[in-house]
N, C-alpha and C positions, 0 to 999 in steps of 0.2 A: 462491578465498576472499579474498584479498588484495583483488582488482582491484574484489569485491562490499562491503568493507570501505572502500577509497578512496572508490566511489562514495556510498555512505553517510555519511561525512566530507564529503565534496565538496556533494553535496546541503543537509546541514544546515546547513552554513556560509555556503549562499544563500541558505536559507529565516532563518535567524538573521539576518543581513547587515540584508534586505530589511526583517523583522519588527521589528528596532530602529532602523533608520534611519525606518520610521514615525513611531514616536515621537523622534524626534531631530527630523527637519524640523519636523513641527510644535508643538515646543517652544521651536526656534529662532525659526519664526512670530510668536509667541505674547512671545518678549524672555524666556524664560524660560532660566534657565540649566542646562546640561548638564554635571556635572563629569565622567562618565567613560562612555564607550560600548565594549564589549566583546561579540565573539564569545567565545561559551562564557564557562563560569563560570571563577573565579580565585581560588578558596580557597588562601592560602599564599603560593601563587607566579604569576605569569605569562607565557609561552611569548613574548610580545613585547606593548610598552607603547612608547608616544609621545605627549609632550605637545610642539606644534607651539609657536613662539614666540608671544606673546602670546594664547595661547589660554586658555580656561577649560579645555577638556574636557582630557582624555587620551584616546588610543584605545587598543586592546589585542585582545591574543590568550589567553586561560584555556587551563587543561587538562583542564579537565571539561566533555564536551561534551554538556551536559543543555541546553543552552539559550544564552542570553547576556541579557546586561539593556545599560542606560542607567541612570546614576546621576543621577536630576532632582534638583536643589536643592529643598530642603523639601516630598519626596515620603516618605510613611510607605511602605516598600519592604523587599525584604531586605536589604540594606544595615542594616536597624534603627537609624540612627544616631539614636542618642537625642539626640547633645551639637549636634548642628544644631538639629532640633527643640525643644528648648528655650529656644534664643535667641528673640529677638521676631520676628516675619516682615518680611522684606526685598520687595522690590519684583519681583527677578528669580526669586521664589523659585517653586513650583508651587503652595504654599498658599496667595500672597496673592492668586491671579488668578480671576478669578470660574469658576461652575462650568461656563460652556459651553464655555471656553477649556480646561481639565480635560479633560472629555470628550474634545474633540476629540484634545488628547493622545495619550489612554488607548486610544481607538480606531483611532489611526491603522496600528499595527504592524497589528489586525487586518485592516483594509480594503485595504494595502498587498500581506499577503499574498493575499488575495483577489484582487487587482487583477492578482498578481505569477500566480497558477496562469491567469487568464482570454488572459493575453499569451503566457506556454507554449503555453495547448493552441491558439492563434492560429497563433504560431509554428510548431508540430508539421502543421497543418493545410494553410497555407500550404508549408512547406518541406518536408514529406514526403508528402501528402496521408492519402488513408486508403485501408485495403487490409483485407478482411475476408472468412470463406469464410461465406455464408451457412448457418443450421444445418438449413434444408429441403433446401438444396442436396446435404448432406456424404454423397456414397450408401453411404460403410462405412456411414453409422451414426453412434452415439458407444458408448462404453464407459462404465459405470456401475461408481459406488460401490459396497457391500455394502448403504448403509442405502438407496438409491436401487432400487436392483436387489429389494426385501422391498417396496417399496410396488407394483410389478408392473412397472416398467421393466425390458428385455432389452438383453444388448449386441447390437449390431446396429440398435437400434432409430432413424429418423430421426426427429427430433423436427420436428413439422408445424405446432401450434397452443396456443394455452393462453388457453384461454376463448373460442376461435374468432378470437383473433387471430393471424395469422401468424403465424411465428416465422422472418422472410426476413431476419434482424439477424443482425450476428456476435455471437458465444458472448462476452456479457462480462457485466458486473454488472447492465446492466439485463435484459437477455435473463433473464438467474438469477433476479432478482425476479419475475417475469413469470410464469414457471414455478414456483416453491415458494412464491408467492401466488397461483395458479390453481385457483379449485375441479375442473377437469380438465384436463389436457395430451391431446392427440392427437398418435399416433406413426402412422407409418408401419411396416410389421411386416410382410416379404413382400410381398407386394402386396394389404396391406387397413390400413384407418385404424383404430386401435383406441382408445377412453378410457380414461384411467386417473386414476382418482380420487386426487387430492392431499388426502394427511391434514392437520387444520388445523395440528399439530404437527411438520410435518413438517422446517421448519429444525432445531428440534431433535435431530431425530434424526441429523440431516447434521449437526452440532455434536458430541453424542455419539460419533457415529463415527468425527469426525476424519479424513475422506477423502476430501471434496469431495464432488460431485454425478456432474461427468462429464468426458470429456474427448474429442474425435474421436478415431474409432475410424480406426487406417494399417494397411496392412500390415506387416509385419517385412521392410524390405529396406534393406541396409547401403549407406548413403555410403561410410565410410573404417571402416577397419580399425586399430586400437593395434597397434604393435609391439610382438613379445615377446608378445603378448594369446592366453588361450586361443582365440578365433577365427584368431590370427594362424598360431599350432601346428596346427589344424582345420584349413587351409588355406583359410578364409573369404577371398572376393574383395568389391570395389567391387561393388555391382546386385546379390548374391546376394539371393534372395528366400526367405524360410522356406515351407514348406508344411506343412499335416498330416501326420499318417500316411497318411490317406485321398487325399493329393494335391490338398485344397483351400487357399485364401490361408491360412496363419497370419497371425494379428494382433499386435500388440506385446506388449495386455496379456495374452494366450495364452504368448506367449515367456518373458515377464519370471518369469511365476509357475514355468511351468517350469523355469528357468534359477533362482529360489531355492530350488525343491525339488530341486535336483540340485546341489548346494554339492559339490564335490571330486568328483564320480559322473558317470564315464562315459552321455552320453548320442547316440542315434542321431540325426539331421537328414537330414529328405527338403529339396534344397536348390533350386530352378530356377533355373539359370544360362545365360540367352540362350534357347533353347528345347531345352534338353535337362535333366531331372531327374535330380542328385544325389546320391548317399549314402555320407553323413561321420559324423565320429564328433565329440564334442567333449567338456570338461571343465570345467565353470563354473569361476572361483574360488570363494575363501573367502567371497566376501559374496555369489555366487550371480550375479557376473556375467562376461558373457563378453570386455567389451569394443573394443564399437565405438558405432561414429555410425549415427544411421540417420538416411534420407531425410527434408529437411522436409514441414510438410503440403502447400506450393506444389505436390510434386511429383504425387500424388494427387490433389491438388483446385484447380481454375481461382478466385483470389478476382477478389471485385470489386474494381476500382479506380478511387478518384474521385481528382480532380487540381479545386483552387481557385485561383482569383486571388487579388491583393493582398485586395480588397474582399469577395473571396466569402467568404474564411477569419475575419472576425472575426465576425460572427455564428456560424459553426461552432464557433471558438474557447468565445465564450460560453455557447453552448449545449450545450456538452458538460461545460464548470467547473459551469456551475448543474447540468446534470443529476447531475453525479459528487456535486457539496455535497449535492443536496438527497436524491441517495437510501442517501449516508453517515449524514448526519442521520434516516433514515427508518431505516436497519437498527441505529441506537443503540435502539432498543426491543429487543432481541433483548437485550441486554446483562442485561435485566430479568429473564431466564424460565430456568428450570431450564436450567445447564448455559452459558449465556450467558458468565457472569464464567471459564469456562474456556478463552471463544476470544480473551480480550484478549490482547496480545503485545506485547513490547518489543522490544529491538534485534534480536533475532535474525530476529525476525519480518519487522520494515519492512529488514533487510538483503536476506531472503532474498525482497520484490519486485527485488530488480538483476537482472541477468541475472550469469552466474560471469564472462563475457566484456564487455566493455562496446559497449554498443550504443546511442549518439547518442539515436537517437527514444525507447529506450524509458527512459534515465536522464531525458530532457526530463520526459515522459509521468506518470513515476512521480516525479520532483520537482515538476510542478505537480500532484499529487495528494496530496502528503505537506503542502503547503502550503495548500490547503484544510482538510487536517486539523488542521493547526494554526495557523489561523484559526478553525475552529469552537472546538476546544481550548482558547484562547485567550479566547471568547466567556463560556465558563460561568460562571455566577454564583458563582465558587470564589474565596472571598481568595487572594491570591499568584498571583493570574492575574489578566488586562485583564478579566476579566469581573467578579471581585470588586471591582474599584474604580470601574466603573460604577455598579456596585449601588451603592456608596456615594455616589455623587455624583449619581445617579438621587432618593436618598432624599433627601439636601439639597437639590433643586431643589422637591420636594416638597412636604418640612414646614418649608423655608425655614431649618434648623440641619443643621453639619456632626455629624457620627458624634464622637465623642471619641475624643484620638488615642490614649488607652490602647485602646480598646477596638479601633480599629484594630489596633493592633499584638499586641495578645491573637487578635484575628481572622485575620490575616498569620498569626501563628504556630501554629493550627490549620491554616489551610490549608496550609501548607507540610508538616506534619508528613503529609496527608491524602496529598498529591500524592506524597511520598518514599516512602509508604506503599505506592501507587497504582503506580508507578514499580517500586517491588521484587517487587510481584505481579506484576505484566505479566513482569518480566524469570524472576522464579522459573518462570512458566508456559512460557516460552520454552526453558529448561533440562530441566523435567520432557518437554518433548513432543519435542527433539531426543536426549535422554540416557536415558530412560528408558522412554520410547512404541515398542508393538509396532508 
């Protein structure tokens, strides 16, 4: 919990960092002055502040970690500083400088974090390459959802095709789209191809159900074993393999369910160990587990692995940030349709992308993705966001007149109220689905 909590912290202080030093460079560009640049907000107090000698700005550290700004000189901001704004406009100021020099401003935190996920996923490609188990390849199968499993999906099933295009990609978000936009998927099933009709509604449903799609399907066989652990009292070893009753592979999600319908109850296990078959007795705990590790998927399924050069990895890089941006901004339609505003999430959410342990590639991975999001984030035509102030200064290039700055700050002040608003649903939905969801 900790370790997923630092990296979260860790993460947004990059993405913050990177997203105002946008607008800081080129303000400074521009001769425009900067009074203060801050990680996280600073209501009250702040965790550490520096003004260098002869400097304008100050820098700083807040204790609210929603964000951070750049305080421009004569920028209608949250700041609201009316007593600035009402003096006459100075030279170094952000109002007196024409409106392409604005712009550029305003867009630069965006284009910077864009810039900032495109060099991640460079870097990730380059220095760790990529490694993936194809999902024709995966021969358990996968394991399904409840609401996956009602549209005619079986565990077991290898998934082959969806719309007659392969499906030779690893199991990630584009593969997903592929598949619950396919007017049919083709499984493999025994040894026959079957179709199975995708309903048009069918994210939805995967929405409602709050249990994902799928996942590969492993057997049940233990890595390490918890001391003290009811496995550990069972006398569970390293390699022990669960079986049926019947003496076929148990699977995990077979185990799992098992092991919560048997909370504190006495249960029998057929166990294979080396080649001789088992029989133990065990006791889940109170939450219906038994505790251990089990085998990763590497160990059951060969991936592929690709290795890049310097040269080779930036085009990969690139072409994995545009694909991530553009099919984020592609599943914001879902946001719209019955049950949609129930999958937003706030912190708890984007925590629980870390892994509970920290792991190099995927904190990189999952920080240039959090930073595409907000870049688009950032984009929307929202007052109190780089996209609201676009719009304004979009309009004055226009009809050749600024916005009035009441009317700005009437406008600021809706969207802030929208966004805090925005902010407490996401986090309230967070709470309801970890605290209160079966």
């Amino acid at each position: 919990m900790l370790t997923s909590v630092f990296q979260l912290f860790l993460s947004l202080m990059i993405l913050v960092l990177v997203h105002e030093f946008g607008h800081f460079l080129f303000a400074r560009i521009f001769k425009i002055r900067v009074e203060k640049f801050y990680i996280f907000f600073n209501p009250g107090f702040s965790l550490f502040r520096y003004k260098p000698k002869n400097s304008e700005t100050e820098y700083g550290i807040g204790w609210l970690p929603l964000g951070g700004y750049v305080k421009i000189a004569g920028m209608v901001d949250e700041s609201m500083d009316r007593e600035q704004m009402a003096e006459p406009e100075k030279e170094w100021e952000y109002r007196s400088h024409p409106a392409w020099h604005r712009l550029f401003v305003t867009v630069a935190g965006v284009v910077f974090n864009f810039i900032l996920a495109l060099l991640i996923y460079t870097f990730v490609a380059f220095h760790w390459g990529d490694s993936y188990i194809p999902l024709n390849s995966a021969s358990y199968g996968m394991e399904f959802s409840n609401a996956a499993l009602k549209v005619g999906f079986r565990d077991g099933d290898i998934l082959h095709s969806a719309d007659g295009v392969l499906l030779d990609e690893a199991f990630d978000d584009a593969a997903f789209r592929k598949i619950v936009e396919a007017k049919t998927v083709t499984v493999r099933r025994e040894d026959s191809l079957v179709n199975i009709p995708i309903p048009s509604d069918f994210v939805q449903r995967l929405m409602r159900d709050n249990k994902g799609f799928a996942n590969y399907r492993v057997p049940f066989v233990i890595d390490s074993v918890m001391p003290n652990s009811p496995a550990s009292k069972a006398g569970l070893l390293k390699d022990d393999q669960f079986l049926t009753a019947k003496g076929n592979v148990a699977f995990r999600s077979d185990c799992t369910v098992l092991f919560a319908q048997s909370k504190g109850k006495e249960l029998p296990l057929s166990i294979l160990r080396g080649t001789d078959t088992l029989s133990l007795r065990i006791t889940p705990d109170e939450n219906g587990r038994i505790c251990v590790y089990m085998k990763p998927l590497t160990c059951f399924y060969t991936p592929v692995e690709l290795k890049y050069g310097f040269f080779e990895s930036i085009p990969v890089g690139i072409k994995k940030g545009v694909s991530k941006l553009t099919g984020y901004v592609g599943d914001m339609k879902y946001l719209f349709m019955k049950d949609g505003g129930a999958s937003i999430g706030g912190f708890l959410t984007i925590m629980s992308l870390f892994p509970p342990e920290f792991d190099a590639q995927i904190f990189w991975q999952v920080t240039a993705f959090l930073s595409l999001i907000l870049a688009f984030m950032n984009i929307l035509p929202i007052p109190a966001l780089d996209g609201g102030h676009v719009l304004f200064i979009l309009y004055e290039m226009i009809f050749r007149r600024k916005p009035s700055q009441k009317f700005m700050e009437r406008a600021l002040m809706i969207g802030m109220i929208f966004l805090m608003a925005l902010l407490l649903y996401a986090n309230t939905n967070d709470v309801i689905r970890t605290f209160f969801s079966n």
